[in-house]
C-alpha positions as CSV (number, residue, x, y, z in Angstrom):
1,X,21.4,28.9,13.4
2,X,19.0,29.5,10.4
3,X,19.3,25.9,9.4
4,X,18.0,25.0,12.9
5,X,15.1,27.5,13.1
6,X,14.1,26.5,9.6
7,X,12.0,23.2,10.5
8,X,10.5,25.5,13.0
9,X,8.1,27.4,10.7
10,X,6.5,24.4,10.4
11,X,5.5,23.3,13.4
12,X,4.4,27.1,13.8
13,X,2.4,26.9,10.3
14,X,0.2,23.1,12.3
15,X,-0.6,26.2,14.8
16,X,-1.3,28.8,12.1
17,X,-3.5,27.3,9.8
18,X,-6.1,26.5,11.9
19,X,-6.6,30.0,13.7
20,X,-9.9,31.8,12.8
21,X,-10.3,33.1,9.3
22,X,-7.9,31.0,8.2
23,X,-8.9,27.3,8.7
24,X,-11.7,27.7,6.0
25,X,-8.9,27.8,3.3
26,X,-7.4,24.6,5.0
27,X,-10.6,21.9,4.1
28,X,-10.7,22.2,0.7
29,X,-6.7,21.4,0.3
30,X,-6.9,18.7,2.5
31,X,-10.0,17.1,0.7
32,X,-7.9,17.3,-2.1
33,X,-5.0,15.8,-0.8
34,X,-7.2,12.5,0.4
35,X,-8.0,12.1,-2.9
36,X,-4.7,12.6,-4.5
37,X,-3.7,9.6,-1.5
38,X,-5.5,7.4,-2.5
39,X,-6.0,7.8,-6.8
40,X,-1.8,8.2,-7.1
41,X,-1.1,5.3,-4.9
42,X,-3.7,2.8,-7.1
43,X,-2.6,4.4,-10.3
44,X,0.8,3.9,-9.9
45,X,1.9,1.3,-7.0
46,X,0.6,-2.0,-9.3
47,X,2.5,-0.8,-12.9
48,X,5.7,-0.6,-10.2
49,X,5.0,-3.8,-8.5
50,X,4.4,-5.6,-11.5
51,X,7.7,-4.3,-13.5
52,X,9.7,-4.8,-10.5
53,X,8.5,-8.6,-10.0
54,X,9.1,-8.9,-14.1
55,X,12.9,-8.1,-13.8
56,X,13.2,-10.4,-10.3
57,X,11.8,-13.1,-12.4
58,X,14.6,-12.8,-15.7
59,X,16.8,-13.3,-12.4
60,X,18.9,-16.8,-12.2
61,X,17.7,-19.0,-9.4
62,X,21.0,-18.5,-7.5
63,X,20.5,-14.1,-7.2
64,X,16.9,-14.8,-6.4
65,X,18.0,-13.6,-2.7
66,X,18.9,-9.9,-4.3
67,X,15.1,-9.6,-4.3
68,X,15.6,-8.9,-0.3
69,X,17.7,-5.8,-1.5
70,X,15.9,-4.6,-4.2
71,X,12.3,-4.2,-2.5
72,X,13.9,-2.0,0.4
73,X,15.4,0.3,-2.6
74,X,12.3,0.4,-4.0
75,X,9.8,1.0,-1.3
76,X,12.6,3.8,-0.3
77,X,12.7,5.2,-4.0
78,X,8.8,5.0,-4.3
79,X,8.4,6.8,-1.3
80,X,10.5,9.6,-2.0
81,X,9.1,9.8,-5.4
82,X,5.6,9.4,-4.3
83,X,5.9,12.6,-1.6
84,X,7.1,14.9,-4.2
85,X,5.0,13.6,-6.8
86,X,1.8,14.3,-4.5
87,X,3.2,17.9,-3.8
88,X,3.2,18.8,-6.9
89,X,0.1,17.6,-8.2
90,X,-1.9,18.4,-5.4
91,X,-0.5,21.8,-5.2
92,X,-1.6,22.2,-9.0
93,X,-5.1,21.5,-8.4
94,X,-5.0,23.6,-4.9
95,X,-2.9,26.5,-5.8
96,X,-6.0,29.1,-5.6
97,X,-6.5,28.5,-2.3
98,X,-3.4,28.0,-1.1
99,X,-2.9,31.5,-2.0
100,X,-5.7,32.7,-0.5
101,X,-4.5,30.6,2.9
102,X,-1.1,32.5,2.8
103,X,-2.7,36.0,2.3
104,X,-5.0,35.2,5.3
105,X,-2.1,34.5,7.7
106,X,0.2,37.1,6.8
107,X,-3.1,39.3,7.3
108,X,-3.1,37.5,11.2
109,X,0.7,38.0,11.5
110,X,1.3,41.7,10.3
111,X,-2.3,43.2,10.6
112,X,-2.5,44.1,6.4
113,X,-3.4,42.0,3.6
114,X,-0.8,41.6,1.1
115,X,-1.7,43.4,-2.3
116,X,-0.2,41.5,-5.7
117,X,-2.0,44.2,-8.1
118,X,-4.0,41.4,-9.8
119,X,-7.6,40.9,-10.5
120,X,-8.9,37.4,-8.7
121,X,-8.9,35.5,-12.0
122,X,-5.5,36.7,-12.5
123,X,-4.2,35.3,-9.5
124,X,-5.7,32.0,-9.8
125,X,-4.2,31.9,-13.4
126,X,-1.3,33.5,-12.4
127,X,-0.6,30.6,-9.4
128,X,-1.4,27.5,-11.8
129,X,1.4,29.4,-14.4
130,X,3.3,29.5,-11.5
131,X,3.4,25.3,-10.9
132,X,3.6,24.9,-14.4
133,X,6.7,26.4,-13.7
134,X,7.8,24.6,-10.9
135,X,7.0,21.2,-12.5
136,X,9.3,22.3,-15.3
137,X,12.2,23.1,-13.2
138,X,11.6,20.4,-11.2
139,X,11.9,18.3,-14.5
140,X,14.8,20.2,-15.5
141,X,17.0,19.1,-12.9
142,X,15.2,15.2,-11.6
143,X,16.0,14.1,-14.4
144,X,19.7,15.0,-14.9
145,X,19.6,13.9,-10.9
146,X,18.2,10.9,-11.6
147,X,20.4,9.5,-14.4
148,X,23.9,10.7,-12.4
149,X,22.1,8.8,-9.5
150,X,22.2,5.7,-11.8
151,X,26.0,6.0,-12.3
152,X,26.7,7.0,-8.7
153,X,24.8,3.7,-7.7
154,X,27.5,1.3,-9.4
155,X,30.0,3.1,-7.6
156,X,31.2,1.5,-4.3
157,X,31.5,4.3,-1.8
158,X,30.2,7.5,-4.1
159,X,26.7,5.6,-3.8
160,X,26.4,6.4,-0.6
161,X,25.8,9.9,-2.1
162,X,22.8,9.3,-3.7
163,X,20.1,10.0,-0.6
164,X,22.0,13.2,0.2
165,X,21.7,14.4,-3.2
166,X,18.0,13.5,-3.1
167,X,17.1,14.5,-0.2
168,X,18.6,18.3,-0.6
169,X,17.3,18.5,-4.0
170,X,13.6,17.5,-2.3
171,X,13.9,19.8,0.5
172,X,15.1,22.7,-1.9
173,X,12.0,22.1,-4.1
174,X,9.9,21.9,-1.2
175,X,11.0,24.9,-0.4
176,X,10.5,26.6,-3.1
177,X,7.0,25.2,-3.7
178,X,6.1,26.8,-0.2
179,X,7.3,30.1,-0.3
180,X,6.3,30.4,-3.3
181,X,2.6,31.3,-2.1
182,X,3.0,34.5,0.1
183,X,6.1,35.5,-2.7
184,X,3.4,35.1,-5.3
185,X,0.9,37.7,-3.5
186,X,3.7,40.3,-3.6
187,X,4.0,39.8,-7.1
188,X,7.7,38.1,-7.6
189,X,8.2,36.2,-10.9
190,X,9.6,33.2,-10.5
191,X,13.3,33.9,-10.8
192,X,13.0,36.6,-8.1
193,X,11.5,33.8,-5.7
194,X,14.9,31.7,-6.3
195,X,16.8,34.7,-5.7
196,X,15.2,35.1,-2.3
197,X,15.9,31.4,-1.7
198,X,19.8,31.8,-2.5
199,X,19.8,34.5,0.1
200,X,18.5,32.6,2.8
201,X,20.0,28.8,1.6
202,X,20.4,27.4,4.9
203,X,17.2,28.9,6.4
204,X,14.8,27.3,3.5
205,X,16.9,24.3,3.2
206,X,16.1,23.6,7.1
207,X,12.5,24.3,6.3
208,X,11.9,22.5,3.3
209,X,13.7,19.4,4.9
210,X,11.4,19.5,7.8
211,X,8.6,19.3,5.4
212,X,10.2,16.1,3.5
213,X,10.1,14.8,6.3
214,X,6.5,15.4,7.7
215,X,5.4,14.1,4.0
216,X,6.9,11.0,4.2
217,X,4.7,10.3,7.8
218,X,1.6,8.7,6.9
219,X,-1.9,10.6,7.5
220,X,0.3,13.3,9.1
221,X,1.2,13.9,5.5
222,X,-2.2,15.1,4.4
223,X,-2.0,18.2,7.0
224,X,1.6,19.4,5.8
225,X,0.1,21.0,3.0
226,X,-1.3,23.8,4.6
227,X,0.7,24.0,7.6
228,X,3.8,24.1,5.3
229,X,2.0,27.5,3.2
230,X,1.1,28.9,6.9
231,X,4.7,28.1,8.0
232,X,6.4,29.5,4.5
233,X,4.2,32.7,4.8
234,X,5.6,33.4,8.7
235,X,8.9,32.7,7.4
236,X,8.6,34.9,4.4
237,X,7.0,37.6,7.3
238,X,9.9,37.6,9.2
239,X,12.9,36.8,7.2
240,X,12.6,36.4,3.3
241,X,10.4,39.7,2.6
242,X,13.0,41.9,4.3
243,X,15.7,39.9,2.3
244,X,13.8,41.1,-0.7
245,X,13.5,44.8,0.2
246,X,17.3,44.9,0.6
């Protein structure tokens, strides 16, 4: 089943990225990843902390004890939030490369290197347009997400909805972020790329949630990156570029 062999592509992207003349396109996304760690979680963990212990505190003595449900929904929120979050923004700064890193593997896996038609300063423009993007769509729909997710949560029964919604709208984007590298070298705008998606739902759903999953591991998160573009460009190889052709 596609939705089976999707997580697959990224255990074989762990196995692609570090093959030769591709692993030099791996250090500088991971250094940038470290650093993304560590400067989101101090940015943003104390504001949260501190605004969660504010409304704990407007709480009467006698719902005090809701503060042993509320961390557990926030820790489970945060990280959620923080996995996309780091994608996105570390994608942003690491786009170039990540481009180059897809065009190197699909040179390993099919013997040619792919051709977009641009100049190199066009492609490194063209890929930070392209997360622009991305973080706009990604906008577009969070935030409806999020506010139906507030309704859905005073719901008895329906709220039980909420982490499936989440998590298929994560592993979607995810998706989507991924494959967006080796579509990019072929030159496919960005509705084209969710075209290509569509016709393969279950098979980048599968992938994408393999890679929500990784990136909520901790220090395994910092190599998903770019074993997630290696794994994306093998499935693009394989299944998603003949989709395309069709």
């Amino acid at each position: 089943m596609q939705t089976l062999s999707g997580p697959t592509y990224l255990l074989r992207g762990f196995r692609l990225m570090w093959q030769p003349g591709v692993r030099m396109f791996v250090v500088m996304p991971l250094i940038i990843n470290v650093i993304a760690v560590v400067g989101l979680f101090l940015w943003l963990w104390p504001p949260i902390q501190a605004t969660v212990d504010g409304w704990l505190a407007l709480l009467p003595g006698w719902l005090m004890w809701l503060g042993f449900l509320v961390w557990p929904l926030v820790w489970a929120l945060a990280i959620l939030a923080f996995c996309l979050i780091l994608t996105v923004t570390a994608n942003l700064v690491a786009a170039p490369f990540n481009g180059f890193l897809a065009a190197r593997v699909e040179e390993r896996l099919t013997g040619t290197l792919p051709d977009s038609g641009l100049s190199l300063w066009q492609e490194s423009l063209q890929g930070l347009v392209m997360e622009l993007r991305k973080l706009l769509f990604l906008l577009m729909w969070g935030i409806p997400l999020l506010l139906l997710s507030l309704v859905l949560f005073f719901i008895p029964g329906l709220n039980g909805l909420i982490p499936v919604l989440w998590g298929l709208f994560g592993a979607y984007m995810l998706a989507l972020e991924y494959v967006d590298y080796p579509a990019s070298n072929h030159g496919l705008s960005f509705a084209a790329k969710r075209r290509v998606l569509a016709q393969d739902r279950w098979l980048t759903l599968g992938f994408g949630g393999m890679v929500t999953l990784a990136t909520a591991v901790p220090l395994l998160n910092l190599l998903v990156m770019p074993a997630a573009v290696a794994g994306a460009t093998a499935m693009w190889v394989e299944h998603l570029q003949k989709e395309n052709a069709v």
